[in-house]
Backbone bond lengths (Angstrom), bond angles and torsions (degrees), N, CA, C in turn:
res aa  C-N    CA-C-N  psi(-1)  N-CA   C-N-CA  omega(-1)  CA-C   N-CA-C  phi
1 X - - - 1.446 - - 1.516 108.60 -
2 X 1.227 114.29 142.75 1.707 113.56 -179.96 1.859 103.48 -91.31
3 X 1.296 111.81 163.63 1.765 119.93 -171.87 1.636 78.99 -96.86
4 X 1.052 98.62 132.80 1.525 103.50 134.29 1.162 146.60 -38.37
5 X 1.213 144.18 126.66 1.751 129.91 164.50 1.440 109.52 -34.20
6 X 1.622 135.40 148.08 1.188 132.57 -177.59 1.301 105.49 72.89
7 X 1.093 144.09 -43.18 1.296 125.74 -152.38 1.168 124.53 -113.29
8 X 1.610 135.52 138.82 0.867 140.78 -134.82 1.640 102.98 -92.39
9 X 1.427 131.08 151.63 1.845 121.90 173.33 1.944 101.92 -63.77
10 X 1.187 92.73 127.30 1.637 101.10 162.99 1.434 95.16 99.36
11 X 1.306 133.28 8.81 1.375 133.01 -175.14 1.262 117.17 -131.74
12 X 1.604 127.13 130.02 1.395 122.10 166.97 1.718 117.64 -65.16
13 X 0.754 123.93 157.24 1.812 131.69 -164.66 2.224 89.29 -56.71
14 X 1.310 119.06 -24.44 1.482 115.79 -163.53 1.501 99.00 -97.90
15 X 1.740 107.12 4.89 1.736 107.61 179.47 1.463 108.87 78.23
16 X 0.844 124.15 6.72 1.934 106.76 165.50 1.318 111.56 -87.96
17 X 1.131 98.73 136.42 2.086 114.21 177.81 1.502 105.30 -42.37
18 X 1.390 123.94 133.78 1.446 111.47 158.31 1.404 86.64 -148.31
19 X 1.319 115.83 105.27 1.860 141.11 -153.57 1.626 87.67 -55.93
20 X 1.731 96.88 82.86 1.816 97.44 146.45 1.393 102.16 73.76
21 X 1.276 139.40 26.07 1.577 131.08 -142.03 1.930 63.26 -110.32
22 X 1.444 131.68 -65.50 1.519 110.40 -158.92 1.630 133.33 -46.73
23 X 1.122 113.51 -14.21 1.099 126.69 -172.24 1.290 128.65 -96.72
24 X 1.200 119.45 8.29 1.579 143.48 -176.06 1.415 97.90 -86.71
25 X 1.633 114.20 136.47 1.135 111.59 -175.06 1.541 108.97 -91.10
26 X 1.689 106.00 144.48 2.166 93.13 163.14 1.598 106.98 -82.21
27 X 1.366 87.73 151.72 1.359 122.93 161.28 1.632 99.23 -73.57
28 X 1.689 136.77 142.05 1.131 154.56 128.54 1.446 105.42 -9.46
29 X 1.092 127.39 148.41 1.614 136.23 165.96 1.436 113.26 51.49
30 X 1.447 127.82 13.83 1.198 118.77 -175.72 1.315 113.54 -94.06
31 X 1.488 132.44 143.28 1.079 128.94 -164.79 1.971 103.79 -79.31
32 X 1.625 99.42 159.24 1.574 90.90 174.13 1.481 123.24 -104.23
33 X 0.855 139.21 159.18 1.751 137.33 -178.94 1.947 82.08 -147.07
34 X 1.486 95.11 150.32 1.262 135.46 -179.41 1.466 93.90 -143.02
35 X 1.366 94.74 134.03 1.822 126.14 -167.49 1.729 96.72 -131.04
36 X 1.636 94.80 125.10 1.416 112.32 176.01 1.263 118.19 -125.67
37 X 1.421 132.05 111.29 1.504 124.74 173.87 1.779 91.33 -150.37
38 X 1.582 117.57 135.60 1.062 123.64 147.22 1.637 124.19 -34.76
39 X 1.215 126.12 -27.56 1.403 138.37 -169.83 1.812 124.54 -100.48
40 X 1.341 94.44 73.08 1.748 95.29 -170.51 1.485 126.62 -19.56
41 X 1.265 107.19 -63.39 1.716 109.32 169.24 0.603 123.95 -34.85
42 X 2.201 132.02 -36.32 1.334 131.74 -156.35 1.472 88.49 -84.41
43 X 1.879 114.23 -66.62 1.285 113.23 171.26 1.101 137.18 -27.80
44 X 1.565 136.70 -21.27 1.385 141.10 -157.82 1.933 87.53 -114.71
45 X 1.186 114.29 -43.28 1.246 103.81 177.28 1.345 146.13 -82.55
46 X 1.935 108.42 -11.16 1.397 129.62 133.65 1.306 132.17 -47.95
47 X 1.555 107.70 -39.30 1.214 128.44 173.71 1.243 118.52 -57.56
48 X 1.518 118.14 -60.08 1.418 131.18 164.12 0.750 132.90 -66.25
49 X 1.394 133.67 -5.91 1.590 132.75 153.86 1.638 102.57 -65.32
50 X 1.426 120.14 -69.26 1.010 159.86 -161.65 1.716 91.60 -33.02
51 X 1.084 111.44 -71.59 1.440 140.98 -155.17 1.167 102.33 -47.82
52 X 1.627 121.01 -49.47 1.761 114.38 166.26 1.273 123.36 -34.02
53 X 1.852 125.62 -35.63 1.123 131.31 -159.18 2.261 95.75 -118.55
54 X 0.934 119.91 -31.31 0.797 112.16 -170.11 1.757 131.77 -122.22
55 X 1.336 140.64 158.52 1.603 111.95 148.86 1.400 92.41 -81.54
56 X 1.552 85.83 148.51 1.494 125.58 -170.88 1.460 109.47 -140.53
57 X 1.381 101.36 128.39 1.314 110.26 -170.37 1.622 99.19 -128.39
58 X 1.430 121.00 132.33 1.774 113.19 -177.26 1.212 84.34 -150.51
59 X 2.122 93.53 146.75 0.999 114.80 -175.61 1.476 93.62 -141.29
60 X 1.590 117.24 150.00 1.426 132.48 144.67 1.169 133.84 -65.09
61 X 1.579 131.29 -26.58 1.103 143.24 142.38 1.741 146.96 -90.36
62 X 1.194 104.31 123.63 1.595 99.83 -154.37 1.572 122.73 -56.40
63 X 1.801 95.29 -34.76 1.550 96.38 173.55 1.488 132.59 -82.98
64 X 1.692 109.53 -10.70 1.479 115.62 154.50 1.720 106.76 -53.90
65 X 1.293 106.27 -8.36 1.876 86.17 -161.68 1.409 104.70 -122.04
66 X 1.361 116.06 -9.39 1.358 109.95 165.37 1.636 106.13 -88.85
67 X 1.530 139.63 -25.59 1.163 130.68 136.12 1.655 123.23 -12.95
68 X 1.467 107.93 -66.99 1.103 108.65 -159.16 1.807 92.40 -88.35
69 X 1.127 135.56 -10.92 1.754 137.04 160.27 1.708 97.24 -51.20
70 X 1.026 102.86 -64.11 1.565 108.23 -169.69 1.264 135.00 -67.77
71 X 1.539 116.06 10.09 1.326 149.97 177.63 1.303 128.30 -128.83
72 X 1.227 98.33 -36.56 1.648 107.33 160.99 1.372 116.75 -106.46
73 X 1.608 98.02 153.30 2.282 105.23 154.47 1.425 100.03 -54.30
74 X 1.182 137.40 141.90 1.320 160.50 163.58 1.861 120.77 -126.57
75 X 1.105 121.95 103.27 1.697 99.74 -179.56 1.146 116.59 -108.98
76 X 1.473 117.71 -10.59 1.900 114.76 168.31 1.743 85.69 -151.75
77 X 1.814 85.63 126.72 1.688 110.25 152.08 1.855 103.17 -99.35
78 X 1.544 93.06 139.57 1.522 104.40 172.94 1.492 86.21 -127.84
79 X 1.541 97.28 131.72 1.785 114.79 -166.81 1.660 94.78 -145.70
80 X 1.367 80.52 152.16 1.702 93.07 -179.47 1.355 93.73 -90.64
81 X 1.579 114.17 172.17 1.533 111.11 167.87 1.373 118.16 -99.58
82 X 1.441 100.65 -39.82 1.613 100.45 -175.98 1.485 124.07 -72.86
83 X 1.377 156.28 85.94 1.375 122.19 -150.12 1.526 80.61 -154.47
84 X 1.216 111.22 168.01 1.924 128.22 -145.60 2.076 88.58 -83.10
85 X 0.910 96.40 -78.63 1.661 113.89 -169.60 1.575 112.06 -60.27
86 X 1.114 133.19 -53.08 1.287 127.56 -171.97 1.934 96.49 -137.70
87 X 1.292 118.83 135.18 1.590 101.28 -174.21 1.660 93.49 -103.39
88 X 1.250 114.93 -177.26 1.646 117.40 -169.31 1.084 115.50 -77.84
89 X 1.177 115.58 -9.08 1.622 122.31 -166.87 1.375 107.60 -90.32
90 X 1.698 120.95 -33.99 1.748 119.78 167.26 1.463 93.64 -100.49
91 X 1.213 131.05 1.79 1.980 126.88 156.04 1.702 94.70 -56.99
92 X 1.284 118.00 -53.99 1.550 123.01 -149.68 1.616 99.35 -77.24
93 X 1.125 105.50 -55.42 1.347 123.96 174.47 1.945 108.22 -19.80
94 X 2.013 81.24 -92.28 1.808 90.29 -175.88 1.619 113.55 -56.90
95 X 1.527 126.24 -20.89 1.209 150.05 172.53 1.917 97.46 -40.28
96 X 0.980 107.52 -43.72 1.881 129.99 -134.69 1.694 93.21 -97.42
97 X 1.554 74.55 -54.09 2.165 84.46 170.54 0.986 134.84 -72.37
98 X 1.485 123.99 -20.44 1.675 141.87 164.48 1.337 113.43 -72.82
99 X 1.711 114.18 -35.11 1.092 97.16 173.10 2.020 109.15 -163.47
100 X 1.465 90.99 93.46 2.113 106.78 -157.24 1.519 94.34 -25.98
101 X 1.401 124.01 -71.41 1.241 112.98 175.77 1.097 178.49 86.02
102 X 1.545 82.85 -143.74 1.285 105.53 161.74 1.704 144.66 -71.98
103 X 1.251 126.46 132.22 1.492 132.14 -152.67 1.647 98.44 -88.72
104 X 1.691 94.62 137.34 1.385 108.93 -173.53 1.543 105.61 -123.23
105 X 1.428 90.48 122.28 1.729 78.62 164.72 1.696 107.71 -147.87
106 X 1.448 115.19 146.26 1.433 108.31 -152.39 1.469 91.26 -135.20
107 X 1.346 87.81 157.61 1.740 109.42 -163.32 1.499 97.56 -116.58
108 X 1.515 112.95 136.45 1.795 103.03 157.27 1.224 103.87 -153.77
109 X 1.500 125.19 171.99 1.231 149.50 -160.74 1.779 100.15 -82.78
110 X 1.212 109.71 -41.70 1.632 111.62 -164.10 1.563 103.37 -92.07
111 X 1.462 98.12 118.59 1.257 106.63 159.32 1.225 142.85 -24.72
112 X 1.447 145.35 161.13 0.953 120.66 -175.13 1.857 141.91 16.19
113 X 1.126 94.50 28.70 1.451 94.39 -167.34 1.777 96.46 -104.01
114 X 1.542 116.68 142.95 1.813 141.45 -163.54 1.296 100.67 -121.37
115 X 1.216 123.06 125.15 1.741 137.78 164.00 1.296 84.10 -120.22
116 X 1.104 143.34 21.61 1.673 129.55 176.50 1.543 114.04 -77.24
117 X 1.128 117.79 -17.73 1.433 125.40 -167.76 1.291 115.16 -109.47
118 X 1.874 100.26 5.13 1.684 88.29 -153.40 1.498 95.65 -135.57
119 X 1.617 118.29 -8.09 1.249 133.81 174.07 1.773 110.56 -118.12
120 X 0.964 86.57 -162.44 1.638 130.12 176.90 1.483 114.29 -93.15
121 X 1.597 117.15 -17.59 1.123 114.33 170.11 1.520 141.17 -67.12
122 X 1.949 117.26 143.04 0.928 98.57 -150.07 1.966 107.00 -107.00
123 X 1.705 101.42 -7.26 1.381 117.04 171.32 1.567 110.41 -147.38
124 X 1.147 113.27 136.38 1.673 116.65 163.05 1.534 108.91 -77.83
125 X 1.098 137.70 -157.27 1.344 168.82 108.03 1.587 115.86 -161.91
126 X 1.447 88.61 163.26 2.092 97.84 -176.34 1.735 99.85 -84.89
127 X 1.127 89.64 156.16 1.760 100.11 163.35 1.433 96.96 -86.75
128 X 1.279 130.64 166.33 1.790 112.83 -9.20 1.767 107.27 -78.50
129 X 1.431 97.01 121.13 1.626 111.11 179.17 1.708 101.37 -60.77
130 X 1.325 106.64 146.47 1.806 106.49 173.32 2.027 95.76 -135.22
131 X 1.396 96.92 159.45 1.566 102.93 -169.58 1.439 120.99 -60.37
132 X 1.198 113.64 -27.35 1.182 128.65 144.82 1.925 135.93 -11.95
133 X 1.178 77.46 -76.53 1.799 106.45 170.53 1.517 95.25 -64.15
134 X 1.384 119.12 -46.51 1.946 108.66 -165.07 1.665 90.83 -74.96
135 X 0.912 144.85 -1.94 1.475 155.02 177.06 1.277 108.36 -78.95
136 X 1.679 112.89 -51.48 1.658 96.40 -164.67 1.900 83.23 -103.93
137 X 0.962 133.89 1.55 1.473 132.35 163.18 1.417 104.17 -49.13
138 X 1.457 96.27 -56.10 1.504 108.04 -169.05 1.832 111.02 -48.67
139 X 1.619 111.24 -48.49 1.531 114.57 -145.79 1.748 71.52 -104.08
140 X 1.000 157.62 4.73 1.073 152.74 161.86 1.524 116.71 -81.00
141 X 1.418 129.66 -41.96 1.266 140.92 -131.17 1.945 97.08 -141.55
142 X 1.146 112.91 -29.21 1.733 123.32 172.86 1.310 115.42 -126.06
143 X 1.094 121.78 15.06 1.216 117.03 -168.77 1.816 143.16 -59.53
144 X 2.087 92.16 -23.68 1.011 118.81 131.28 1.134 149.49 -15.72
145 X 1.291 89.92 -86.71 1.605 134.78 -167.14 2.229 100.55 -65.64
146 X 1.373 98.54 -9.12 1.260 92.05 -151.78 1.831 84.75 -129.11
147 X 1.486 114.41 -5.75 1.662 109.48 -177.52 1.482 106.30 72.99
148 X 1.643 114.06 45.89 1.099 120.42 170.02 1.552 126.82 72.04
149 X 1.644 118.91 8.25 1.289 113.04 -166.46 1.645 85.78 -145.41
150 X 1.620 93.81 145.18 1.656 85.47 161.96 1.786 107.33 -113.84
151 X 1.549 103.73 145.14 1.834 92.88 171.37 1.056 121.95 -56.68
152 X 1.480 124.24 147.83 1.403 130.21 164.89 0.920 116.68 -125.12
């Protein structure tokens, strides 16, 4: 993954720790995902699954990351819904408008709870996310993008 300008290795551009995740180099041809959750741990640990298969870019703050949507190729944001400053649902939204696109799929804490009808989004699931799920996210959500298979 490349650092950002400003920002420090191991840090999202809003300063929360995400252990060293900036400094990982991309691989050529790899697709990008940007990871959004108010909650560092969750972010750093989406991230780090992720990162075997992808550049991965995670942030704690939503508007560091639609910045960096709007500057970079992006082909799946994974966003939390609930989050203090911007929630996932106008994340997905302006996300959607920067760049049509791009694949959304959003994570939240509350059960049974649907932004499907009300966004741009292109999958829900509940937390707690397991690697698993970022697996069939993958062949669900890139499947395309990837010639029908996702890596594992």
């Amino acid at each position: 993954m490349r650092q950002e300008r400003g920002a420090q290795a191991g840090r999202d551009p809003s300063g929360s720790p995400l252990a060293g995740l900036a400094d990982r180099p991309a691989r050529t041809h790899r697709l990008r995902v940007v990871i959004v959750d108010d909650e560092p741990g969750v972010a750093a640990g989406l991230a780090e699954f992720l990162s075997a298969h992808f550049e991965v870019r995670a942030f704690t703050d939503p508007g560091r990351a639609l910045e960096f949507i709007r500057a970079n190729k992006v082909e799946l944001l994974v966003t939390d819904w609930h989050m203090p400053t911007l929630d996932g649902v106008r994340l997905a939204t302006e996300a959607k408008r920067l760049r049509p696109g791009l694949k959304i799929l959003m994570v939240t804490g509350t059960p049974g709870a649907s932004a499907l009808g009300e966004s741009h989004v292109d999958l829900m699931l509940t937390k707690p996310v397991r690697p698993r799920q970022l697996t069939s996210w993958c062949q669900e959500l890139l499947g395309k993008e990837l010639g029908g298979a996702c890596p594992r």
